[in-house]
N, C-alpha and C positions, 0 to 999 in steps of 0.2 A: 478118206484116204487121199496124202496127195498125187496128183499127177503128177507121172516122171515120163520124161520125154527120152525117148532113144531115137527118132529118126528125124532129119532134118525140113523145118520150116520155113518160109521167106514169108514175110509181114511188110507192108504197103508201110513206111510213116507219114503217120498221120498228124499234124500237127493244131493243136488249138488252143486258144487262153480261154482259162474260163478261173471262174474263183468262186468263194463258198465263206461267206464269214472272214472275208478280208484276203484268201489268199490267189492272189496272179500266179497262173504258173502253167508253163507247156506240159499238156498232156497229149504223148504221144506210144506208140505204139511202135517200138525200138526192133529196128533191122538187128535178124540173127545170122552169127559165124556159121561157115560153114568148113571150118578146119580143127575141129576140136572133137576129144575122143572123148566122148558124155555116156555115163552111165546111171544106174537107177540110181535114186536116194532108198538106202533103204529104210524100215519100218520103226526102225528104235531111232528115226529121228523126227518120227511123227508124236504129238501131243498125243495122251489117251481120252483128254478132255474132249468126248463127242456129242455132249449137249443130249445124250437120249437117257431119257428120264423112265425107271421101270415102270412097265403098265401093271395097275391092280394098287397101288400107292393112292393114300389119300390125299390132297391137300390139306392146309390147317385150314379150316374154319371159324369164325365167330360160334360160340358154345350159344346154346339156349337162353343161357344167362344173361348173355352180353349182348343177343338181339333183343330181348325185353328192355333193356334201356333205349331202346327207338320207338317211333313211330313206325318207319317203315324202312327196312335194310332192302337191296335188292341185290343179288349175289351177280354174276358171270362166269360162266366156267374158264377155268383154265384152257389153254389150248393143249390139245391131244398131240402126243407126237416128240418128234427132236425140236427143240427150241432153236437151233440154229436154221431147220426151214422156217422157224414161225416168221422170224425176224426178218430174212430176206423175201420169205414171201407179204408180211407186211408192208417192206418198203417197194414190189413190185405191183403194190396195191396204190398207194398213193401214187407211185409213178404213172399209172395206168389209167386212172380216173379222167373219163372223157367229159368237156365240158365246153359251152360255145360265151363269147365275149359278150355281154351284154351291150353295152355303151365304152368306147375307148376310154382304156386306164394306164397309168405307169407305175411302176416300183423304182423309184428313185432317190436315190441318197446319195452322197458323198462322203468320205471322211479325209484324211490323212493321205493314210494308204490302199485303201480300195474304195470302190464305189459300186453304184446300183442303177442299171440303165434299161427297164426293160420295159419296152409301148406294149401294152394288149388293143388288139384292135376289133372294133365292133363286128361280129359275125364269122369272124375268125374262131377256127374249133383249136383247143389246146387241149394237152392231155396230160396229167398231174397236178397234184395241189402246185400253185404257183409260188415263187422266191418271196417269202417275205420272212418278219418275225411276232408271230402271234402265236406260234405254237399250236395250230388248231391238227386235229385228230382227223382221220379221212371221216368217220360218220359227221363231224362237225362241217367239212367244207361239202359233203354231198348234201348235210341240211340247208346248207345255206344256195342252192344252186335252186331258180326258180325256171319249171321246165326247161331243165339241161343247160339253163344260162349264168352265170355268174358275173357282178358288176363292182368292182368298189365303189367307197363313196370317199376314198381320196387316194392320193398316190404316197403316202408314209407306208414305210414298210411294219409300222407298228400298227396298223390300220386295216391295210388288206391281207382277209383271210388267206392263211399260208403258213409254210415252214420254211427254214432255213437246212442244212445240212446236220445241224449238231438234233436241232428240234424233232427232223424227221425221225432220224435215228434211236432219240428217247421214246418216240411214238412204239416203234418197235421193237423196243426190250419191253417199253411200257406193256406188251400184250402179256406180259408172263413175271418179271422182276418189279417190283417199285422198288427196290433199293437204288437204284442207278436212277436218279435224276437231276434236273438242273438245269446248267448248261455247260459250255465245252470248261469251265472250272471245274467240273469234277470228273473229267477225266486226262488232268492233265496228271501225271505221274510225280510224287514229290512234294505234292502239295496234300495237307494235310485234307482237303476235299474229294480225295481222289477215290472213286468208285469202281471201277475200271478193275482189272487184273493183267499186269506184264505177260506177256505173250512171249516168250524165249527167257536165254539167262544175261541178258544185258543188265546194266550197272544204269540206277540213277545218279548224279550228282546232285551233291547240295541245293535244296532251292531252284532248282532248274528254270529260267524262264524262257525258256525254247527249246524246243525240240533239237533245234542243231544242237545244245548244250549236251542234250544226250547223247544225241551219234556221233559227237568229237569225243566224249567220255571213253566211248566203245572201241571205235572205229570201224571200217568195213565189216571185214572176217563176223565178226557179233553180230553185228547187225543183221547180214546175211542170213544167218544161221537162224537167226532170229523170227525174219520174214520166212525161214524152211517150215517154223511150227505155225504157222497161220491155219487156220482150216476153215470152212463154210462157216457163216454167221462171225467171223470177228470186227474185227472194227481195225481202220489204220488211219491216224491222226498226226497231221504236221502244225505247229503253235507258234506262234508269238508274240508273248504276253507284251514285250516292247513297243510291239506295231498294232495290239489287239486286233491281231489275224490270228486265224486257224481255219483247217479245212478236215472233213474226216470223210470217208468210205466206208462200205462194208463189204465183205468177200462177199462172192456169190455161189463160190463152189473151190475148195479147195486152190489151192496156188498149184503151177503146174513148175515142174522143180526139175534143173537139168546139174550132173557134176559131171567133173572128167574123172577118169580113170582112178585118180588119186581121192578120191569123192570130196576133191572141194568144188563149190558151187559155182558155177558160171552165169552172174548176176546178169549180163545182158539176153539171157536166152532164160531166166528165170522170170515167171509173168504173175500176176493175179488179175482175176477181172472182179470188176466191182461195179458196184451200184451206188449213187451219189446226186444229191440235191444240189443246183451251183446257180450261181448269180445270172449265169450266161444262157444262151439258147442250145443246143444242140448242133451248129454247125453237121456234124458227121453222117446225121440222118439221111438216108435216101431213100425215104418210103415219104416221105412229105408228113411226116406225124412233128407238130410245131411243141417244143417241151425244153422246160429246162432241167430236168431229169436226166443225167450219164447212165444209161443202164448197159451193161457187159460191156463198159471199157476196159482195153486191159493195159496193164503197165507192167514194165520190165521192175526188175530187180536194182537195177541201176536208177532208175528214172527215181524210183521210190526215196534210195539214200539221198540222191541229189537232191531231192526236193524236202530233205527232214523230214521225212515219213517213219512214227515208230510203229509196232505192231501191239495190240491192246486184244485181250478174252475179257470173257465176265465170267463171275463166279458161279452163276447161278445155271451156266451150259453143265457142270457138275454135281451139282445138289441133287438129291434123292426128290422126290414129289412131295414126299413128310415134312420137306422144309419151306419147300413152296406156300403162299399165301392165296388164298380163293377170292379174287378184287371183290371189292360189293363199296356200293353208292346207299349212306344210311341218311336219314331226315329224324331230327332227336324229336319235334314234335309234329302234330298237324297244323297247319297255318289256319289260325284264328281268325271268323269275320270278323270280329267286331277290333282286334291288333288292324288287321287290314284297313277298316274302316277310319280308323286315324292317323292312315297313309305309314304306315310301320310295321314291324315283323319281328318275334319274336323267336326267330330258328335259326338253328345252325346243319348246315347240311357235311357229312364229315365223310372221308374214304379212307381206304387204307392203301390205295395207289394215286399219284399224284391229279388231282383235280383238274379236268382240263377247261371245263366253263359251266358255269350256270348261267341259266336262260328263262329271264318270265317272261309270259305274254301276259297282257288282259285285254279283254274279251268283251264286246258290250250288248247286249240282248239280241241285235243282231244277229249275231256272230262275227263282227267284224272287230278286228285284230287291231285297238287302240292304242296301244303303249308296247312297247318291246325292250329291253334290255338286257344285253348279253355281261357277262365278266369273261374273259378271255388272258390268254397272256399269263398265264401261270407258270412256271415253269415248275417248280413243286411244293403248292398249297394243298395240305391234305383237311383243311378246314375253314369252311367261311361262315361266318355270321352275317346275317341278309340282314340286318339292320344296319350294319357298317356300308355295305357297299351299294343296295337295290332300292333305296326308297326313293332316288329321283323317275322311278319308276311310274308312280303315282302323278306328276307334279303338275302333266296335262288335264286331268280326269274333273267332272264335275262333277260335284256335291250333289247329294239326294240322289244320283241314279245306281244300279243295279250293276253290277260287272260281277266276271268270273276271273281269277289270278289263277295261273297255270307255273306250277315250279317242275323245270327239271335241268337234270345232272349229266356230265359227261365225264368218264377219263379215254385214255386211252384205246382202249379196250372196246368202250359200245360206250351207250349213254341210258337215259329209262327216265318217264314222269317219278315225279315223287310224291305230287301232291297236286290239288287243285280247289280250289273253295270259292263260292258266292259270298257278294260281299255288299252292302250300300255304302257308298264314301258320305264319311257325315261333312 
């Protein structure tokens, strides 16, 4: 339900640039009036869309049938509960995630219109998956962290383990929906990619290639009303497909909602706080926690328009559980020694939520960990064939000795071995 404000506040502004997938822009925390007669919003202007799914509902499953076409399925439950805590306590998960600098690294790029400037320094503790675009899942960056350290091994944001702002937030429906994937193209509204569900009764136009195209469509008053239905778990995304920027949020708790007497909304005393992956450091911090993670910033109603902010649901905070899908990570067959042993592979590992990496190790009598390669960077592959992508895998290994090959799978969600076989390389 949302917050309506009846007594008056005074807010510090706060000023910072930070961006996310190209977009600059001050986030600040907007000085409130204090001469205006505000009264509640009432309840018929809140969404009924409250993401809780009835308990004692099944999900669908893979039938008996359709797991006998595998070698090996491995299921994940669903998460229990309203899908709108799942999702922001997901992204309060990767925000969270404490981790120390291995050897100093940067994340840096430039484009056009925005760019990427961030040193990690050796021994320095940070806390969140860090800015990049690999699309990696929080059990993927906590695997890759060796006793609580993590190092790149270049400064390309396509390189170092990381999310971006659109990534993180696929991560996080990812726990429950795979219809919503990709990248910020499918949730731009208008575009025949678009995933996403409108959030109030605003108008798209034609082809829209910005956001501002929509909020001139509308104007204020819409918009406003618009940001009124927001509630916990939505999404609110500014575009532009011209400059290839975009930046998105997620609520973290309802929007806190103020009208005057005549019950139109007074957008500068109107706020949401959100949760948010961005290019930049956290300035606002005063506990000394070093993160490029925005967690409980809040923004007026005003900041939001000016900045082409529209407001986005998903379908699936709606859905009954009967329509929900049960994730699971399948291996069509077992990995062959004697396939292996001619440095090739004969599997396809397949999900029915978006693939977040496969990973083989091998292994050599020792036990010591001679070859690794990961597939990463997915944004929604729901099938790979390991002979296309894994066999430089091999390409160190000598002939005549003994190794073990270790396959396994990640989505979103969690990850699980799949498979492992002995092998001579001939």
């Amino acid at each position: 339900m949302k917050k309506i404000g009846s007594v008056l506040l005074v807010l510090m502004v706060v000023v910072l640039l930070v961006a996310c997938s190209g977009d600059s822009e001050k986030v600040e925390n907007d000085p409130i009036e204090t001469n205006v007669d505000d009264t509640a919003a009432t309840e018929e202007d809140i969404a009924p869309n409250d993401g809780i799914i009835p308990d004692g509902e099944e999900a669908i499953r893979l039938s008996a049938e359709q797991k006998a076409k595998y070698y090996k399925v491995v299921e994940f439950m669903l998460p229990e509960g309203n899908f709108r805590d799942v999702i922001v306590d997901y992204m309060r998960k990767q925000s969270s995630i404490e981790w120390v600098c291995g050897e100093d690294f940067s994340v840096s790029e430039e484009w056009d219109h925005w760019g990427i400037a961030l040193d990690f320094k050796k021994g320095q503790t940070y806390y969140g998956i860090p800015y990049a675009d690999t699309k990696v899942s929080y059990i993927q960056f906590q695997n890759a962290l060796v006793d609580g350290t993590y190092t790149a091994k270049s400064s390309s944001w396509k390189t170092v383990y990381g999310v971006q702002c659109i990534s993180s937030i696929m991560n996080s429906i990812q726990q429950f929906d795979p219809t919503v994937a990709g990248t910020s193209n499918e949730m731009m509204p208008g575009t025949k990619e678009f995933q996403a569900v409108i959030c109030g009764d605003y108008k798209i136009p034609k082809s829209p290639k910005r956001t501002l195209d929509i909020k001139e469509a509308n104007g204020e008053e819409v918009m406003y009303k618009a940001y009124m239905q927001l509630q916990k778990g939505d999404i609110i995304m500014t575009r532009d497909t011209l400059k290839s920027t975009s930046h998105f949020r997620v609520l973290v708790e309802d929007p806190t909602v103020y009208t005057n007497a005549t019950g139109k909304v007074i957008p500068s005393r109107c706020s949401v706080k959100t949760i948010e992956q961005t290019n930049a450091f956290d300035s606002q911090r005063t506990d000394g926690v070093k993160t490029t993670w925005f967690v409980d910033h809040i923004y007026s109603f005003t900041k939001l328009y000016e900045t082409n902010y529209i407001p986005l649901t998903l379908a699936s905070y709606s859905k009954p559980r009967s329509e929900m899908e049960v994730p699971y990570i399948a291996l069509d067959k077992a990995l062959d020694p004697e396939v292996l042993a001619k440095k090739s592979f004969d599997n396809t590992v397949v999900s029915n939520f978006p693939i977040r990496y496969i990973d083989i190790e091998i292994i050599d009598e020792s036990g010591t960990v001679v070859s690794k390669l990961p597939k990463i960077n997915m944004p929604n592959t729901r099938e790979i064939e390991l002979k296309k992508y894994m066999t430089t895998v091999f390409k160190d290994l000598e002939s005549g000795k003994k190794y073990t090959l270790v396959l396994s799978a990640g989505i979103a969600i969690d990850s699980c071995e799949l498979d492992r076989a002995e092998f001579v390389l001939s």
